[in-house]
C-alpha positions as a Python dict, from the first residue, in 0.01 Angstrom:
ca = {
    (1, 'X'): (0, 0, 0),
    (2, 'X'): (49, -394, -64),
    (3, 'X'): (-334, -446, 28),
    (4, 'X'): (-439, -204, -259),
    (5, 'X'): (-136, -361, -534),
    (6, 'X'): (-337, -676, -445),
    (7, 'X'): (-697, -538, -526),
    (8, 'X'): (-576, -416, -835),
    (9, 'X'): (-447, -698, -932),
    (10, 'X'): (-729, -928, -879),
    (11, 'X'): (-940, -663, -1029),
    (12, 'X'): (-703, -698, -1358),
    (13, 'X'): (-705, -1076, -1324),
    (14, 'X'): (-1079, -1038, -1355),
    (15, 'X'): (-1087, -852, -1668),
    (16, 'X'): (-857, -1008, -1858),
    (17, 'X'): (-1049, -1344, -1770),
    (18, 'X'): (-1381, -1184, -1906),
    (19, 'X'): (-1221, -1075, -2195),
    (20, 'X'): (-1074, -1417, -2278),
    (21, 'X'): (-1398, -1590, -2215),
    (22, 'X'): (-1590, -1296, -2481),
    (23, 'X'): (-1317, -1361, -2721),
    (24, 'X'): (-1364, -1747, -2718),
    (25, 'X'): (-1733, -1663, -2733),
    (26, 'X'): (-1686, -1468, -3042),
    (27, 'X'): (-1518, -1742, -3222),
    (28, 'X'): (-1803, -2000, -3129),
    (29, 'X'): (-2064, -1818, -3237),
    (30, 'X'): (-1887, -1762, -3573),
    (31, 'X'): (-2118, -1930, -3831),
    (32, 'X'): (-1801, -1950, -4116),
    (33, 'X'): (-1903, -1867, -4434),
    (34, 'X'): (-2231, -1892, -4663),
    (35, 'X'): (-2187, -1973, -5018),
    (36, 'X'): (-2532, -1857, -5243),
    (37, 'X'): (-2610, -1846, -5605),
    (38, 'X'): (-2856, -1937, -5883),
    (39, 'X'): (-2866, -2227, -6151),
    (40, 'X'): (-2930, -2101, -6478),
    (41, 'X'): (-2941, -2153, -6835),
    (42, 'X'): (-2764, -2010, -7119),
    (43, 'X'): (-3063, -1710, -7152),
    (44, 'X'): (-3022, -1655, -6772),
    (45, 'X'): (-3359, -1806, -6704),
    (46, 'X'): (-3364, -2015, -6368),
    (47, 'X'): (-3362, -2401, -6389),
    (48, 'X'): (-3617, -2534, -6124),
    (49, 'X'): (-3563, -2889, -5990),
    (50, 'X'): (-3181, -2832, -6063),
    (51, 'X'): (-2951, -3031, -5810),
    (52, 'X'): (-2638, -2820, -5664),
    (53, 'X'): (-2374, -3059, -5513),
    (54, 'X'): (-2098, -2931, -5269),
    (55, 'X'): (-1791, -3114, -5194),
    (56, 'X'): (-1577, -3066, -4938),
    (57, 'X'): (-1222, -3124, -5077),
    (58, 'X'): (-1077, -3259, -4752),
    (59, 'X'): (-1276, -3495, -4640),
    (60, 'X'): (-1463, -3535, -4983),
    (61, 'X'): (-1850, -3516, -4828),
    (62, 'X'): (-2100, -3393, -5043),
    (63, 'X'): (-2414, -3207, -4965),
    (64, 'X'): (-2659, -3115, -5216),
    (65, 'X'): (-2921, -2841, -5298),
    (66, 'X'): (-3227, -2914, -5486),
    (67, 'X'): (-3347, -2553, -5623),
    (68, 'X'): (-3671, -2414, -5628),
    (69, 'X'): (-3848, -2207, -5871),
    (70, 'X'): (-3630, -1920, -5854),
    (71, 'X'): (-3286, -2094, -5929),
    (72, 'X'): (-3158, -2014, -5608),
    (73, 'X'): (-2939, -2230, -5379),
    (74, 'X'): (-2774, -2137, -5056),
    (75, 'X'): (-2497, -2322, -4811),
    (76, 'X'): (-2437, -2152, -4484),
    (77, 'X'): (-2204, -2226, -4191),
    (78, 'X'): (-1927, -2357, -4419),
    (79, 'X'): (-1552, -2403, -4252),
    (80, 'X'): (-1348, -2112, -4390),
    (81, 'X'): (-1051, -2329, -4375),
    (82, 'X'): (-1116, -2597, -4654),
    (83, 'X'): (-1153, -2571, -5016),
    (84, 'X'): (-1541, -2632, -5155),
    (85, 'X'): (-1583, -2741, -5478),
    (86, 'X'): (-1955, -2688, -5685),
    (87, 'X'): (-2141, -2794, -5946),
    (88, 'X'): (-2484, -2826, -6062),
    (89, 'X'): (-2699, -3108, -6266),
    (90, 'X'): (-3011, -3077, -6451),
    (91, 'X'): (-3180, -3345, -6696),
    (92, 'X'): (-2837, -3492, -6764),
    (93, 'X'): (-2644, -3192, -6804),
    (94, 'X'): (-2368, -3049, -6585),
    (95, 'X'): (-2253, -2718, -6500),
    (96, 'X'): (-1841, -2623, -6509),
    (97, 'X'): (-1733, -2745, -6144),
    (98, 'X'): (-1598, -2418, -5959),
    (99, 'X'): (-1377, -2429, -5676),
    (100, 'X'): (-1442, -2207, -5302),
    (101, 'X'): (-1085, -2181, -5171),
    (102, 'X'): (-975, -2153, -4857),
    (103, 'X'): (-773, -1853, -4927),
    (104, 'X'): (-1104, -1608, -5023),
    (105, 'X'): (-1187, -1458, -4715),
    (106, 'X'): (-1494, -1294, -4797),
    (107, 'X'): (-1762, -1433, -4599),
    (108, 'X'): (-2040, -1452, -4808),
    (109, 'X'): (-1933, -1593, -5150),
    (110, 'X'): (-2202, -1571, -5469),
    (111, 'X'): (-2120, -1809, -5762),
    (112, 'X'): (-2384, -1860, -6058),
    (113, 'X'): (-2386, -2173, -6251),
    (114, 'X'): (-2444, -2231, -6565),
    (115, 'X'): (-2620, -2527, -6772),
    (116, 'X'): (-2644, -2553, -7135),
    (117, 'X'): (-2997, -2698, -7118),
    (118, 'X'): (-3227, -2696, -7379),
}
């Protein structure tokens, strides 16, 4: 009887190890979050050459996005536990700066910014 208490236990002991090691897997190959969008004027037509800047509000490092024809920018892999702030510049003008927080837990967040360009 103690001989098959002691299979089953290893046998347990062996599944709850594989489990622990799928779960930690899981979390690794969590990419975060993506933040997307476009850059666009005030008649919703695209602004090409348009730089997007993201801060991170923690450490304060800024990456930036220089957008292509169609207005588009795109920032994947971002921590989901630190607030983002974004803005956009194009010939001198600057967009409103708008703020990713922490606490939005939707994993793919779309914002579209807006310059008054002429």
């Amino acid at each position: 009887m103690r001989k098959y208490q002691a299979v089953a236990l290893v046998v347990l002991l062996g599944f709850a190890a594989v489990a622990i090691a799928y779960a930690k897997d899981k979390e690794k190959a969590s990419p975060g979050r993506m933040l997307t969008g476009k850059v666009l004027d005030r008649h919703d037509n695209p602004l090409p050459d348009a730089v997007v800047y993201l801060s991170n509000t923690r450490t304060r490092a800024v990456k930036s996005y220089i957008i292509g024809a169609d207005g588009a920018y795109h920032f994947p892999e971002l921590s989901p536990n630190i607030d983002y702030e974004v803005y956009a510049q194009y010939k001198g003008q600057k967009s409103d700066t708008k703020t990713i927080s922490q606490f939005d837990d939707r994993k793919q967040v779309n914002i579209i910014l807006r310059i008054d360009a002429k």
